[in-house]
N, C-alpha and C positions, 0 to 999 in steps of 0.2 A: 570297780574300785579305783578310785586315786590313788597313783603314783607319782609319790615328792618325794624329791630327794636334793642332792646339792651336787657342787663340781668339787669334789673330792682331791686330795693330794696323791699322788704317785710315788711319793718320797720314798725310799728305797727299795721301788719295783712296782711294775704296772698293780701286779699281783695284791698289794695294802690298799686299792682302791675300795676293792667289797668290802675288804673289813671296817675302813674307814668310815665306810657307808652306812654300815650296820651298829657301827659305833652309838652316830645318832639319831636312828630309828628312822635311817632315810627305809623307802617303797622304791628307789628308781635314785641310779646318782650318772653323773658325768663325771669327765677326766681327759687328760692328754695322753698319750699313748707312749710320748715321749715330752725330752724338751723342750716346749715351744719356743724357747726363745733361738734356736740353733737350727741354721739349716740341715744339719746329715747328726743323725744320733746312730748308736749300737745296733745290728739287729736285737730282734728280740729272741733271747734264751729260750731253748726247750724248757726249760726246768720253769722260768719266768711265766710263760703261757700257759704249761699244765696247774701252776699255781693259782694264777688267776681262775682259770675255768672252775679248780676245785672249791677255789674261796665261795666263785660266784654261785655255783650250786649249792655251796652248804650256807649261804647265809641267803637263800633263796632270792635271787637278781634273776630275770632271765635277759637273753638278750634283748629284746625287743624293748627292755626298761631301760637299756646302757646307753648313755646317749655321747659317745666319744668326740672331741672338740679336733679340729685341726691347728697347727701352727695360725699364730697372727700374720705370721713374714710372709706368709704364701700369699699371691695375687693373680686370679685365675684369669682377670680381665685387664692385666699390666698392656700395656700398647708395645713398649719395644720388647724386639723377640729375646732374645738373651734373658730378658727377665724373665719374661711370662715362663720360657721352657724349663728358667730353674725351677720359676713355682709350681709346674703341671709336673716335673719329677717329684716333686716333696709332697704334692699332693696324692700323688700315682701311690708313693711309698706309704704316704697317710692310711690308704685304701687297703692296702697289703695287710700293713700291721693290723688294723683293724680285725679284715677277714682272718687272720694267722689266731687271734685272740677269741672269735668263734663268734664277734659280733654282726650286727645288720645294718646300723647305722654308721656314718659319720657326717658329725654338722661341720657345717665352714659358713665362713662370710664369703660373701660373691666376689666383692674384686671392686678396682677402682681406676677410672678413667684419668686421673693423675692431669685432668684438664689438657690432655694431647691428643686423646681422639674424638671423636663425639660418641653418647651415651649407646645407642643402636650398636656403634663399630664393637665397643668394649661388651656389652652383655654378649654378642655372639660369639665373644673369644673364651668369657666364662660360658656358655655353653660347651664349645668346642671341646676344653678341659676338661667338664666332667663329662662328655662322653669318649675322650682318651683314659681317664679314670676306670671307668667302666668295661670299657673295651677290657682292661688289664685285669681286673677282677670279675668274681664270677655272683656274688654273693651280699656285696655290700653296696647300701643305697646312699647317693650324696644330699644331705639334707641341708639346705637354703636355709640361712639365719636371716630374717630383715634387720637390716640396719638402725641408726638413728638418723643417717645422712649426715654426716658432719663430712666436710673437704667435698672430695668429687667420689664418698663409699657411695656404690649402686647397692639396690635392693631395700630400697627404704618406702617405694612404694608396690602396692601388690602389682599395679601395674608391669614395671621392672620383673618384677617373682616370677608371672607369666610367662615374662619373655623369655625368659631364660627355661623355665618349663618346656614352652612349646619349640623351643630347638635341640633339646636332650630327647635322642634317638628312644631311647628305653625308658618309657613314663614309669615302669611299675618299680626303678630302681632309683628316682629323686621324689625327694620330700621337701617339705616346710616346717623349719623349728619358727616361732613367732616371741621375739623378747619382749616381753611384756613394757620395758623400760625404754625399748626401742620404736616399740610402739606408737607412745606418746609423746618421746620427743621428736618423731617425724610426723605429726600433728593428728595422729588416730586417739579421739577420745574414749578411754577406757574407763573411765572415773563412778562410774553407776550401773547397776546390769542391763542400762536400756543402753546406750552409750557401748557395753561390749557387745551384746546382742548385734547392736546394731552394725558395730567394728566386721564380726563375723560373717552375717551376712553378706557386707562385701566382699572379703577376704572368701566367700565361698561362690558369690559370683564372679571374681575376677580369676582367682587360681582355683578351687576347689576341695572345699570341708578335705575330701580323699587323700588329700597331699600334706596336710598336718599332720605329723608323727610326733611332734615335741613342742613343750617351752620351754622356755627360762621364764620365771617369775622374778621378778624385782622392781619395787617402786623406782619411782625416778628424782633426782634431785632438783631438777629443773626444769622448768614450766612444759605447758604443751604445746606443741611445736619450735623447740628450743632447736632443735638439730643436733642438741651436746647428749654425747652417751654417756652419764654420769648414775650410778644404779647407789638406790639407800633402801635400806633395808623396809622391811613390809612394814605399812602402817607410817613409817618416819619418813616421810615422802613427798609428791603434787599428787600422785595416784590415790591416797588409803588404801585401808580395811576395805570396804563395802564392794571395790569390785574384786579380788581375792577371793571372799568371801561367794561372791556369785560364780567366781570359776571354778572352786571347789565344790560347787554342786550340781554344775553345769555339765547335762549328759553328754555334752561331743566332746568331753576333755576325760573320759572312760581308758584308764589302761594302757595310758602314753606317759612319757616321761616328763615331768613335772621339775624344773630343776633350779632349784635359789641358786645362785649368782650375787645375791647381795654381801656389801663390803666386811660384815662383821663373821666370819667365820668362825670363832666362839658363838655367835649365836642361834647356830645355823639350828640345833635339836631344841631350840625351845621357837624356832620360828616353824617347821618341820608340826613340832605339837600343834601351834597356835592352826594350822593349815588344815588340819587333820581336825580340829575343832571346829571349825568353819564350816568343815564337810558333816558334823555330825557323827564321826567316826572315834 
C-alpha cells in the first residue's frame, strides 16, 4: 500500500498532528515536534505524548508512517565549533523528543559548509553528529533529506548521501528521505518513469534502495538543475503528472512515508485524492 500524507500543523500540541492527518485522508503525515523556528522549546508534557500516541493509534498512523522533520537552524556540518555544538544539542534533543513520542524516524538536512571548510571536512562533521545523536538515543533513525544545493547545502548529490552514510557507526539506524523537488533541481531528471527508474537506479547504486524510508513529493517551480528549492504543487510545476503517476505505482515506494510538502495546504486532500488515483486505489 501507498502511504501519502502531508507535513501537518502542531498548532496547539504535537498530539493535533494525527488528527490533522486524518482530516484529509492522509496514509502517512510529517510534522515538527516543536518550533522550528526556536532554538530550545518546552519539554514535551506527559499528558502531550500519551495524546499523540492515542490519536496515532486510533486514526491508525503507525510509527514507521511518521516522518518527523528537524529544526531548519540546526547545522550538523557548521565549521566553527560553537555553532556546530549548538546545533548537535538541538539535534540530540530532536532525537529525544522524537523517541519520547514512540516514533522511528527523524529526517533533517545535512548541513552546510558555509564556504569555510571544504566539502570532505563538513560531511565528516555531519556524520560525527548523527552518531552523537545516536549514541544518545536508543531507538530512533537519522534520516538524510537531499538537498536542492543552493549556497554551499551538502547532500544534493547521492554522492555526498554516501559519504555521510559510510561514516555513521550504526547503518541500521540512518536513512534517506529523497524530495522529489529537490531532486530536480539538483539536476536528477525525474520527469517520465524511464528518467525516475533511471534516477533510482543510481540513487541504489550509489547509497542503496535499503536506505530509503521516505519522500516528500512536490513539483518544482524551477527548471532542472536550477539549484533553487522552490516546491509548486503537483501537476503545476517543470516535473508533472506522469512521473507522480509512475511513483504511485512503483513497487519500491511500498509502505514508506509519502509526504506533500507542496505550497497550497488547502489543497493538500484533494492532492492526497489525486495520488491515490494515480495508484489505482
Amino acid at each position: 500500500m501507498k502511504r501519502v500524507g502531508a507535513h501537518v500543523s502542531i498548532a496547539g500540541g504535537v498530539e493535533n498532528a494525527p488528527l490533522n492527518a486524518r482530516e484529509i485522508g492522509a496514509k502517512a503525515f510529517a510534522m515538527f515536534t516543536r518550533n522550528q523556528r526556536q532554538w530550545h522549546s518546552p519539554a514535551l508534557s506527559s499528558s502531550s505524548v500519551e495524546a499523540f500516541r492515542t490519536n496515532c493509534a486510533e486514526a491508525g498512523f503507525l510509527p514507521e508512517h511518521i516522518l518527523p522533520h528537524d529544526s531548519y537552524l540546526i547545522n550538523l556540518g557548521h565549521p566553527e565549533q560553537e555553532k556546530l555544538e549548538k546545533s548537535r544539542q538541538a539535534f540530540i534533543t530532536e532525537m529525544q523528543r522524537t523517541e519520547d513520542l514512540g516514533l522511528v524516524m527523524l529526517n533533517f538536512h545535512p548541513g552546510s559548509h558555509l564556504n569555510l571548510v571544504d566539502e570532505d571536512k563538513s560531511l565528516g562533521l555531519i556524520s560525527a553528529s548523527v552518531n552523537l545523536a545516536l549514541e544518545a538515543t536508543r531507538n530512533v533513525a537519522a534520516v538524510i533529506e537531499n538537498t536542492a544545493g543552493q549556497g554551499s547545502n551538502l547532500g544534493f548529490r547521492f554522492e555526498q548521501i554516501a559519504r555521510i552514510i559510510e561514516l555513521v557507526e550504526d547503518k541500521s539506524r540512518v536513512g534517506v528521505c529523497l524530495d522529489t523537488c529537490h531532486l530536480f533541481a539538483s539536476g536528477y531528471d525525474i520527469r517520465t518513469p524511464e528518467a525516475f527508474d533511471t534516477m533510482l537506479a543510481e540513487f541504489d547504486r550509489i547509497v542503496g534502495l535499503r536506505f530509503l524510508k521516505g519522500m516528500h513529493l512536490n513539483d518544482a517551480k524551477q527548471p532542472l538543475g536550477s539549484r533553487v528549492d522552490r516546491h509548486a504543487c503537483i501537476g503545476k510545476g517543470m516535473i508533472g503528472t506522469e512521473a507522480f503517476a509512475h511513483m504511485m505505482r512503483h513497487p519500491a515506494l511500498e509502505e514508506m512515508p509519502l509526504i506533500l510538502e507542496t505550497p497550497d495546504a488547502d489543497g493538500w486532500a484533494e492532492e492526497i485524492r489525486m495520488m491515490y488515483q494515480f495508484a489505482g486505489e
